[in-house]
TIKEDREN-203315 format. One record per atom (N, C-alpha, C, O): z, x, y; residue in three letters. Coordinates in pm, whole numbers, plus 50000, padded with zeros to 5 digits. Each point is the difference from the previous one (the first is absolute). Last residue first. Layout:
ZXYala ...
END
This chain:
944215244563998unk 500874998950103unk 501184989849885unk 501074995850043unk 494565043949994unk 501114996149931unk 500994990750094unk 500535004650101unk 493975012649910unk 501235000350074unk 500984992749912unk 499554990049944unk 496215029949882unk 500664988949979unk 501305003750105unk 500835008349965unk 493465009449873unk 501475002850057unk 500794988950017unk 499334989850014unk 495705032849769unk 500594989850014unk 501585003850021unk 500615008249933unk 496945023850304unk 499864982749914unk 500025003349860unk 499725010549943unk 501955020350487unk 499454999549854unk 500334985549946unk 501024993649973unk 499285029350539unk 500834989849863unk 499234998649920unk 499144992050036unk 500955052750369unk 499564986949892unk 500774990749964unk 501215001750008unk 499515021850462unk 500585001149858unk 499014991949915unk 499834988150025unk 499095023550422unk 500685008449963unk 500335003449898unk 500055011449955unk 497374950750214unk 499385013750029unk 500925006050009unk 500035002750120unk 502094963349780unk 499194998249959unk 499065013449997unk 499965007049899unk 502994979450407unk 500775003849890unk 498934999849872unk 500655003349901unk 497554981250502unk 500665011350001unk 500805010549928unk 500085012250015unk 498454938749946unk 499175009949990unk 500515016550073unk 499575009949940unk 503444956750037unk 499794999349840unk 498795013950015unk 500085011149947unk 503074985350441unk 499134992349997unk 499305012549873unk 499785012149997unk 505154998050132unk 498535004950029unk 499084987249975unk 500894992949954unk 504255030350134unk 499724989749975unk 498345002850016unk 499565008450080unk 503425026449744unk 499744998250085unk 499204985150010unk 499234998549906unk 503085029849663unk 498945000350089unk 500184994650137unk 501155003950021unk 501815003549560unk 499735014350103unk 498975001950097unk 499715010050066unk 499444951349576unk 501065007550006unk 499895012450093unk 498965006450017unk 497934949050110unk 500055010949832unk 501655007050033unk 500594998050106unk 497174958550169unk 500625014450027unk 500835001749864unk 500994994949948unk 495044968350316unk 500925005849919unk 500135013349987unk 499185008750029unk 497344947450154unk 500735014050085unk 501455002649858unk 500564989949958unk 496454972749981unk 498985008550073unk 500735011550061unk 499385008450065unk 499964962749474unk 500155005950060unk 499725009850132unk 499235009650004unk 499154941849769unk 499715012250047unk 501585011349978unk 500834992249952unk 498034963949714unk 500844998350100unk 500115016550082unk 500915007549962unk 497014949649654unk 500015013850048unk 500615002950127unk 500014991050084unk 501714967949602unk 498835006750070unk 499665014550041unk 500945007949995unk 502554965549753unk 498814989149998unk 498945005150057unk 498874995449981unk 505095034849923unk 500414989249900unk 498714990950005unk 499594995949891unk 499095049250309unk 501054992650010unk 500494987049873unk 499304998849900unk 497365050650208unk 500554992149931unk 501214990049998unk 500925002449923unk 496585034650397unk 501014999549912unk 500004985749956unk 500294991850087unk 496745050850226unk 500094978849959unk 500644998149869unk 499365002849899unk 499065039350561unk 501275002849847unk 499354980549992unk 499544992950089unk 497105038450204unk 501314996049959unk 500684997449854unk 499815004249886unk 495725007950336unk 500204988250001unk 501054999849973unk 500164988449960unk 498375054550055unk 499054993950134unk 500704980649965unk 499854993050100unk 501425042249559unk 500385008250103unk 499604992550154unk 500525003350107unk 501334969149393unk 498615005650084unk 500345005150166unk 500594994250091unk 501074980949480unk 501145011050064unk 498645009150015unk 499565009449933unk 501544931749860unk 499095013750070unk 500575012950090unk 500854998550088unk 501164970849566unk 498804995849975unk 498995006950078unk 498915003949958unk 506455002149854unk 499154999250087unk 498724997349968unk 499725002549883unk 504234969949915unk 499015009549991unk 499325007450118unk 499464992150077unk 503894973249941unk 500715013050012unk 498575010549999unk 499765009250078unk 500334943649652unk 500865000850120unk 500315017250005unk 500565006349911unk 495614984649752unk 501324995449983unk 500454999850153unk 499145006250063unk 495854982449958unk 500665011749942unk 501634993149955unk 500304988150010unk 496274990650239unk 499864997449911unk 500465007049866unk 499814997249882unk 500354976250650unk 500705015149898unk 499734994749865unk 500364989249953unk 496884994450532unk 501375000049860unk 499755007749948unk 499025007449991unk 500394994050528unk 499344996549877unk 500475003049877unk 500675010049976unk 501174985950486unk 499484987549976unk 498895001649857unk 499374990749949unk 503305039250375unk 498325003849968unk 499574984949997unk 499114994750067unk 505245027850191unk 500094989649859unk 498195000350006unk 499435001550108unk 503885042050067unk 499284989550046unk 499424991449877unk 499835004849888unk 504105033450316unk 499634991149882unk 499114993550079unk 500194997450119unk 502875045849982unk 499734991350031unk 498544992649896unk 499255006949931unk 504575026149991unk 500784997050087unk 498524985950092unk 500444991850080unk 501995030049477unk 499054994650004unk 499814996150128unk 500494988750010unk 501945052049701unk 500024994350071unk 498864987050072unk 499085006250054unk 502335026949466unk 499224995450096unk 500484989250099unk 500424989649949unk 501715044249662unk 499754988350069unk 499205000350076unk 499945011550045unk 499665010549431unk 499895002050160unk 500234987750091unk 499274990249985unk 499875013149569unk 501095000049984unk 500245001650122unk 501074994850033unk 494824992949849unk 500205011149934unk 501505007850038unk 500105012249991unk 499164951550337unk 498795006549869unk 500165010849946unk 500045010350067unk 502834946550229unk 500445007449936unk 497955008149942unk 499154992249956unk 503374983050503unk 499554994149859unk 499845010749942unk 500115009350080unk 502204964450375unk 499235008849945unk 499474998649870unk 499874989049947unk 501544995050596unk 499874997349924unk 499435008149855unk 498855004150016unk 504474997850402unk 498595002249964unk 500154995149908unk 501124998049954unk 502875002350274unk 499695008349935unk 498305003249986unk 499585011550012unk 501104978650419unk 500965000449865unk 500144990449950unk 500014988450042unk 496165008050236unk 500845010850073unk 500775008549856unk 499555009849940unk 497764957049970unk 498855009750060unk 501055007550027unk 499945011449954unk 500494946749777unk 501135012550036unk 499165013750040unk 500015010249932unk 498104945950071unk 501274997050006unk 501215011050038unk 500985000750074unk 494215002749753unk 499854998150164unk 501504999350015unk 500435009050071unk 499084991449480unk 499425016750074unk 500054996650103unk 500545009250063unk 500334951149691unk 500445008249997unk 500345019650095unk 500865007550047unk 495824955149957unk 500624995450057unk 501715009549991unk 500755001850096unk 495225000049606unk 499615007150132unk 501344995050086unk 500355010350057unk 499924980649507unk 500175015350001unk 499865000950178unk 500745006450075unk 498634948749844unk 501325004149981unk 499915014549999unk 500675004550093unk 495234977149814unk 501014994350145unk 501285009550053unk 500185007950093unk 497254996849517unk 499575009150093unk 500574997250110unk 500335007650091unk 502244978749467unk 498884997950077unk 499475007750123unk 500915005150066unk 502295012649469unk 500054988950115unk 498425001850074unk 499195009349993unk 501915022149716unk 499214982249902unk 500674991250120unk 499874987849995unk 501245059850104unk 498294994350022unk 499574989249902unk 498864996549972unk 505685022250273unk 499744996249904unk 498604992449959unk 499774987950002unk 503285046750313unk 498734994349982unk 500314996349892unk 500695007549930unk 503585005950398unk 498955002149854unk 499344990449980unk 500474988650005unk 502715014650362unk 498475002650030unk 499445003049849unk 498845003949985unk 505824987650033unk 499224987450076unk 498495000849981unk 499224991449959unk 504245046049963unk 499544988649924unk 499124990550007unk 499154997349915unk 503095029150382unk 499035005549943unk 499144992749975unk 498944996650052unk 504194974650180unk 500115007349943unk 498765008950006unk 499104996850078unk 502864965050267unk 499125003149912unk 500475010949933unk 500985004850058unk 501444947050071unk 500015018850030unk 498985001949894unk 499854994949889unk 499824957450246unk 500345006949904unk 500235013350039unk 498975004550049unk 499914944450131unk 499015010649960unk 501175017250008unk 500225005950106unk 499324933749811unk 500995008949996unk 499295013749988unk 499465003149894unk 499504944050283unk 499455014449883unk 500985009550045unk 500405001050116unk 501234944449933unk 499925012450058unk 499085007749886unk 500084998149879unk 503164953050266unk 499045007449911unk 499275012550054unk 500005000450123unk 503184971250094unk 500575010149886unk 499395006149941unk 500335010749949unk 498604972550559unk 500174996049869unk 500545009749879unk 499935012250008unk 501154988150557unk 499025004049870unk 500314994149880unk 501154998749957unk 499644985950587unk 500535003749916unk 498905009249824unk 498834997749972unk 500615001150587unk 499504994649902unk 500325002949863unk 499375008449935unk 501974994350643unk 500255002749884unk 499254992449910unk 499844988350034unk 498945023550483unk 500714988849924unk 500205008649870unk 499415010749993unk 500164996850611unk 499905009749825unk 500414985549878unk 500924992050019unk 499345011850519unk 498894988549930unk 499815006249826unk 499204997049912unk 503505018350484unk 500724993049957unk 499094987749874unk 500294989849939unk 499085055150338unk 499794991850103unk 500714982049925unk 500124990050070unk 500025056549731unk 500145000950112unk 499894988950087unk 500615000550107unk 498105000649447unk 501334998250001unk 500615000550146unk 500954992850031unk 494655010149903unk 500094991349977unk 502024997050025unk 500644991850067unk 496885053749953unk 499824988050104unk 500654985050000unk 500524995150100unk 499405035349547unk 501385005350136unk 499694988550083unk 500734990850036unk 495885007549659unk 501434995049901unk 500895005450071unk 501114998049953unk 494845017650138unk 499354983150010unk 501694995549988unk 500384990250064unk 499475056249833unk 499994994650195unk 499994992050005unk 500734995550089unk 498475014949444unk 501775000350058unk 499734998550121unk 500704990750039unk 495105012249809unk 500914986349974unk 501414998850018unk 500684990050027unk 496565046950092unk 499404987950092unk 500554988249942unk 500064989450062unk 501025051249686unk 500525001950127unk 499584989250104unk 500724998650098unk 497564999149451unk 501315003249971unk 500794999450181unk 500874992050035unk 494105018349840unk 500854983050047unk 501164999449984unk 500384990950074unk 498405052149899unk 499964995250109unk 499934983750018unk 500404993250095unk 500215028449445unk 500635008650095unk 500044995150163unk 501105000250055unk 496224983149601unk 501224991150022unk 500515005750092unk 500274994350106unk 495935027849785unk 499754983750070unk 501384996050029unk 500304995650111unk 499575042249621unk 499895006050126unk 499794983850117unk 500444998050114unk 499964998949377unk 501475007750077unk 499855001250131unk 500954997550074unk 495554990549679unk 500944987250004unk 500945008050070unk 500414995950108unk 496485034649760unk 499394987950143unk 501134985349991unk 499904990250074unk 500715043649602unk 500395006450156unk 499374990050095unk 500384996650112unk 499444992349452unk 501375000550019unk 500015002150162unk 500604993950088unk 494644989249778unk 500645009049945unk 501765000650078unk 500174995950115unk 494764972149792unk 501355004950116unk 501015009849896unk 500274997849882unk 494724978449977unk 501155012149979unk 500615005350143unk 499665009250073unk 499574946349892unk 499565003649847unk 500315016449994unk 500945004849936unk 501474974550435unk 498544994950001unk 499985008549881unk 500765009649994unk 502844965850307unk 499915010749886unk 498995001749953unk 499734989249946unk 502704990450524unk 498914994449857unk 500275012049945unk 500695008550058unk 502844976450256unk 499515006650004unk 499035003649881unk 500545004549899unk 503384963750457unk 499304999449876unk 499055012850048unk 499815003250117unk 504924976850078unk 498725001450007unk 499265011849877unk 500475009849942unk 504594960250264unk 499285008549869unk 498425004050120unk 499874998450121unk 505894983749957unk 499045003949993unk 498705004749900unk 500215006249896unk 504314975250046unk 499805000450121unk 498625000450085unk 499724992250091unk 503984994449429unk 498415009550057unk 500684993450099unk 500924992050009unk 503145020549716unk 498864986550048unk 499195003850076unk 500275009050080unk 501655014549501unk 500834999450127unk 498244985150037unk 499014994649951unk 501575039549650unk 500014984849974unk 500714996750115unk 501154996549974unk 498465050049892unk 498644998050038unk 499914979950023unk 498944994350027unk 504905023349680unk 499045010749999unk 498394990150106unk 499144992749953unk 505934988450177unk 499235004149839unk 498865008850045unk 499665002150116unk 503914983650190unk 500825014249916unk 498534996849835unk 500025005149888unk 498444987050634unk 501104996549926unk 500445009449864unk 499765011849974unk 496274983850520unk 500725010649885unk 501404990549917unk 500744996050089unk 495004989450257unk 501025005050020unk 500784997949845unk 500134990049929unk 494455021550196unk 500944989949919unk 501585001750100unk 499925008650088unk 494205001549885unk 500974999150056unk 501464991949919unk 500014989849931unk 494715030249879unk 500844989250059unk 501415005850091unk 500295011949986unk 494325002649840unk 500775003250063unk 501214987149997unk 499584989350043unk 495815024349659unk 500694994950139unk 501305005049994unk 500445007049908unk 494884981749760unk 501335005449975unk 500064995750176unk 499304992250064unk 496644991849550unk 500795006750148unk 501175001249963unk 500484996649893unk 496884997649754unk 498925004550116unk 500124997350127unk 499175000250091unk 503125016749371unk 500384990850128unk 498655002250088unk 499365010549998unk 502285013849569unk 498354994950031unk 499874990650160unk 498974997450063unk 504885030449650unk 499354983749975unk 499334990150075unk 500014987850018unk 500775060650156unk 500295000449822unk 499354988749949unk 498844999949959unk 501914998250453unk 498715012350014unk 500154997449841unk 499124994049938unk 504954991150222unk 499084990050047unk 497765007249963unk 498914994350011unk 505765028349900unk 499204992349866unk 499444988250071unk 499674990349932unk 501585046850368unk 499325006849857unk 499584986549902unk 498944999149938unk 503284992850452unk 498875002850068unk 499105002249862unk 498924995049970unk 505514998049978unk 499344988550017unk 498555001450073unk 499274990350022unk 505045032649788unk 498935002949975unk 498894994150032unk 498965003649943unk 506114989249989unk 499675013150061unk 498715005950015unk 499915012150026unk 501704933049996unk 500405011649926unk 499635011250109unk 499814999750122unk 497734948149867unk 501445007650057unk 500245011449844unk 499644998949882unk 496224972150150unk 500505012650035unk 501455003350056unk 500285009850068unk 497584944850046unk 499925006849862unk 500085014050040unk 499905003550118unk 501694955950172unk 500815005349905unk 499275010349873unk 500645003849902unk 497835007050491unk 501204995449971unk 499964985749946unk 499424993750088unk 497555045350043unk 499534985950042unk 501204997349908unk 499625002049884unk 500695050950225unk 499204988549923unk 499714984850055unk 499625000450118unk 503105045150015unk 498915001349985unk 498984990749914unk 498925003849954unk 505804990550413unk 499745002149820unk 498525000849985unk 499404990550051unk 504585019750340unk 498484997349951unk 499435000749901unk 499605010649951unk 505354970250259unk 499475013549917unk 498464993150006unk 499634988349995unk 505075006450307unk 498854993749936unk 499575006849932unk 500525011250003unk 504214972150152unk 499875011749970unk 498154993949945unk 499784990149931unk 503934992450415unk 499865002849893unk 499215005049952unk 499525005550100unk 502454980550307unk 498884998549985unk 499464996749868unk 499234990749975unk 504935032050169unk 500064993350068unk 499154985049964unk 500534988949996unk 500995053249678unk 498774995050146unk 500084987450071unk 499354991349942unk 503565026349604unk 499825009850141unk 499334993350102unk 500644998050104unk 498914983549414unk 501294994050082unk 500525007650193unk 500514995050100unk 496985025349466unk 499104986050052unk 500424996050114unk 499315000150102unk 503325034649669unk 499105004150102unk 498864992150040unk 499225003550089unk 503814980849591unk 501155002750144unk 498645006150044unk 499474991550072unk 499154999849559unk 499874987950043unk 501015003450153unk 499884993450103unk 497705046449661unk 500844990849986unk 499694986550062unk 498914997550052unk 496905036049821unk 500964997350098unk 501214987749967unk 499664988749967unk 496575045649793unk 500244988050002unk 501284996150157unk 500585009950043unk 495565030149958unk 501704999449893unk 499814985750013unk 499074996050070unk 496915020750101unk 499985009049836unk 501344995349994unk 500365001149883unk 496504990250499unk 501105004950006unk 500195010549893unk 499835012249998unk 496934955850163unk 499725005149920unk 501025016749992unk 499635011649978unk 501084956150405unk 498284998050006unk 500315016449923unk 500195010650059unk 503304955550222unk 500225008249843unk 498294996149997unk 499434989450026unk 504195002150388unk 498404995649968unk 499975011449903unk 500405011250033unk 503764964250256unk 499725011449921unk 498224997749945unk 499484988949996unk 503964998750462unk 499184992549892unk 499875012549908unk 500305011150043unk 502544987450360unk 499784985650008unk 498594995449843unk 499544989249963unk 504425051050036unk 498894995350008unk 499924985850034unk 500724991349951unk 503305044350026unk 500054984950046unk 497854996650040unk 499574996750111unk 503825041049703unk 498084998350115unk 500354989150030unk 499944998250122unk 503435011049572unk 500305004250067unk 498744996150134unk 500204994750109unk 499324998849452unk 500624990350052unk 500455001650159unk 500014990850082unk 497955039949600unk 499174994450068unk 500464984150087unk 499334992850074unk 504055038449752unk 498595009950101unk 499234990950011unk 499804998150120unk 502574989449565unk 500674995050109unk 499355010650093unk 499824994650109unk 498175009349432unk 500164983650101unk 500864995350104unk 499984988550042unk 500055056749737unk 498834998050054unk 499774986850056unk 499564997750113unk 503875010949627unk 500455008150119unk 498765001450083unk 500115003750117unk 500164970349484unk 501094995850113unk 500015003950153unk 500264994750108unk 495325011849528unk 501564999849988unk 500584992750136unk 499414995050095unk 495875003649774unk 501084988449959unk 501415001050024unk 500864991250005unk 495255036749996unk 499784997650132unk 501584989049984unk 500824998150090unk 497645048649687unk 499994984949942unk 500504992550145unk 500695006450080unk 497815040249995unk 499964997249840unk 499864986749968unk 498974995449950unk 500245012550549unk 501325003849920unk 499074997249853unk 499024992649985unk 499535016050520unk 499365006349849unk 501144994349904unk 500445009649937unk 498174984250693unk 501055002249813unk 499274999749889unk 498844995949996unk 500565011050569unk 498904998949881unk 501015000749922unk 500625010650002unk 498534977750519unk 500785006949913unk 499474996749859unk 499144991549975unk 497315019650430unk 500514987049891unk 501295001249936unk 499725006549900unk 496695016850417unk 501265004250011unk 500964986849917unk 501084995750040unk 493935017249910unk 500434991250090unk 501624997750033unk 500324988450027unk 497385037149634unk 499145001550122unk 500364993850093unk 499555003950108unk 503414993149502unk 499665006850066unk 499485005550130unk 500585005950090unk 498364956149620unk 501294999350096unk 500525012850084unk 500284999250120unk 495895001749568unk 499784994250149unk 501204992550026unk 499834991550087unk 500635033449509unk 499255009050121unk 499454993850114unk 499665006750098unk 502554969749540unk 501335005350107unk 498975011650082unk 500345004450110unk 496704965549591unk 501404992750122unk 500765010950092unk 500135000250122unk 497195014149546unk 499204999750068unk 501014993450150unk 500265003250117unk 502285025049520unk 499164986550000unk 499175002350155unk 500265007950090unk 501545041849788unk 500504983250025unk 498994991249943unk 498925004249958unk 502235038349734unk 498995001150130unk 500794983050096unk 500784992249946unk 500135059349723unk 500284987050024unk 499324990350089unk 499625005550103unk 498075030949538unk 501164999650119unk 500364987750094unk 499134992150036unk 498115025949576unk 501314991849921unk 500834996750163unk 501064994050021unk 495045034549862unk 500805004650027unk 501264993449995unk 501095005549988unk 494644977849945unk 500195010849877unk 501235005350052unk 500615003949900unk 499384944550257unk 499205011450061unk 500005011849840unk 500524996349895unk 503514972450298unk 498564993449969unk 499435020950011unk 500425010850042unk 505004965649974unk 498855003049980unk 498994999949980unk 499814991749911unk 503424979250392unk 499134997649858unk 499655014750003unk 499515003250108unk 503734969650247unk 499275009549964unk 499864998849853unk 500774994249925unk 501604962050164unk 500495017350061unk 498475006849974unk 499264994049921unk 500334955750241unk 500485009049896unk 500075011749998unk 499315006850075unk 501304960150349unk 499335003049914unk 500555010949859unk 501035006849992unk 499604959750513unk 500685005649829unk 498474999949957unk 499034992550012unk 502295009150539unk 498984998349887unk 501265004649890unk 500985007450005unk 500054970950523unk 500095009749893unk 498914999549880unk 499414989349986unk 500474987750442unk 501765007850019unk 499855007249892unk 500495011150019unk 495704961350236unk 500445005849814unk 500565008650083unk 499595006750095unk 498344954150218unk 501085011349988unk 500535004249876unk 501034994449963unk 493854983650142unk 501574994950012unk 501115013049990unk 499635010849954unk 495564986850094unk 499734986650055unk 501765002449973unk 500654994350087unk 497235043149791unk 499224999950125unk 500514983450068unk 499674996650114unk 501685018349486unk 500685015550059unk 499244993450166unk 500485002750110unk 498474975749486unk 501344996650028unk 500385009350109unk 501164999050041unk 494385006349766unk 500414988450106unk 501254998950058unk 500194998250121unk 499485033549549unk 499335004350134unk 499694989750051unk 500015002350120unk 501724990149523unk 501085006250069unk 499464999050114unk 500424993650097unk 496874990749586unk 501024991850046unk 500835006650083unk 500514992750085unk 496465035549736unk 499394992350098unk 501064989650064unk 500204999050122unk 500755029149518unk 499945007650034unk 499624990750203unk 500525002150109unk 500234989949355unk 500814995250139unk 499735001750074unk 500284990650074unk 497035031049532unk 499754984150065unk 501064990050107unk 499694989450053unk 500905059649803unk 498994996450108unk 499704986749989unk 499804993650103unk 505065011349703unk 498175005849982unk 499265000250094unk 500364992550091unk 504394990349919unk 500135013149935unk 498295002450047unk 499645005950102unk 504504960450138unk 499065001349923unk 499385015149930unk 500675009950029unk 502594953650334unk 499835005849891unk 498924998349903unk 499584989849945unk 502865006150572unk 498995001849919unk 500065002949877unk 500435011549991unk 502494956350430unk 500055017549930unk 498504993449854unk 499694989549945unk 501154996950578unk 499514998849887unk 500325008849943unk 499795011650034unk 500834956550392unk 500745011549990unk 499795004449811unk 500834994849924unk 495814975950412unk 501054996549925unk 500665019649979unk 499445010850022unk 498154959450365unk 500025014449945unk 500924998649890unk 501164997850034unk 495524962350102unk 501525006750043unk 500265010449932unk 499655000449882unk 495514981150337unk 500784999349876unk 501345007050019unk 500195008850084unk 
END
């Protein structure tokens, strides 16, 4: 395969793999990534996962604020890249920094294209219940995520797949489908597949997002909580207290209470909450100032006094 001359851009550990192919099959002249983040109780500054294995690997590494200006796009004009490869970046990119690569510019989009384009597409493929998701390939234009496939491969979602098992699957098909998609371009057999207009549009997540609303269906609550296992979580309200909901199982036996009621808050059998059509387990959640815990655990610590009503 031909060494393409690659500048990198990307921020999260989910780039993290694409690089590390890129580092072993082609020449990355440079990484963009986003400036340092505080994180932590100490607030102290820390890198992206990206710029700590550029780093490790003597990578030049940029950080700019906004990637669009003038004075940053003739620096990258300057590389004279034979390609650019964008895998969950975070800036939008001009149409002059499309225009840089020789090659042009690919991105790894974490979905089966055209549904899901946006900022979130791992989260509301898990959200609305999907029972696969994947990986596509694209080369990049000036609309949100609407460039022409290239590549894909697919990845099931199984009743309770959770955020992190979608994140962590893609994470490495992510890197065996951009190779499938160098190769190809490398040897001259790569085709384009224009995209249709129509599209799911999956959304910056909020707080917000994760509020329970228990006259919805058990489906849906559970599909909810798996969706945003990582962030925010999913939560809900007792006795004015938030609660965190962090894992769910569907019983299949109807609710005969209002939506929300608890129905069992037993030290040896768990938490079973009241859904819009069915009963619906609690099996791992995290009380205020608490620590993430499985229901029975939290349970042989704290009572819940029946009759009880999660608020959502």
């Amino acid at each position: 395969m031909k060494r393409f001359r690659v500048i990198f851009m990307g921020t999260p550990e989910f780039s993290v793999p694409c690089l590390a192919m890129l580092a072993e099959t082609c020449d990355v002249i440079a990484v963009v990534t986003q400036p340092d983040k505080p994180r932590g109780r100490g607030q102290k500054l820390t890198p992206s996962p990206v710029k700590a294995f550029a780093a490790q690997h003597d990578i030049p590494v940029y950080q700019p604020e906004k990637i669009k200006t003038d004075e940053f796009t003739s620096k990258l004009e300057a590389m004279k890249p034979d390609l650019m490869v964008v895998v969950a970046f975070g800036q939008i990119l001009s149409q002059r920094i499309l225009d840089i690569p020789t090659y042009g510019c690919i991105n790894v989009h974490a979905s089966l294209l055209p549904r899901y384009r946006g900022a979130a597409p791992m989260q509301w493929c898990v959200i609305n219940g999907e029972q696969e998701t994947g990986v596509t390939t694209m080369f990049m234009d000036a609309g949100l995520d609407t460039g022409d496939m290239l590549r894909r491969a697919t990845l099931p979602i199984g009743e309770n797949t959770t955020l992190a098992d979608v994140h962590d699957g893609l994470m490495a098909l992510g890197a065996d489908v951009l190779g499938e998609t160098l190769e190809a371009l490398s040897d001259g057999t790569l085709t384009r597949t224009p995209q249709p207009k129509e599209s799911n549009y999956a959304p910056m997540l909020t707080k917000e997002t994760g509020h329970i609303d228990w006259a919805q269906p058990a489906q849906a609550i559970h599909n909810l909580v798996r969706g945003l296992d990582s962030w925010p979580g999913a939560y809900t309200f007792l006795a004015g207290k938030k609660y965190k909901i962090w894992r769910t199982r569907r019983t299949g036996e109807q609710a005969e209470a209002a939506p929300g009621t608890i129905l069992v808050a037993d030290k040896k059998t768990g938490m079973r909450v009241a859904a819009g059509d069915e009963v619906l387990e609690i099996v791992e959640l995290q009380a205020p100032g608490k620590k993430r815990m499985t229901a029975v655990e939290y349970l042989n610590g704290h009572a819940i006094q029946l009759p009880a009503r999660f608020e959502g």
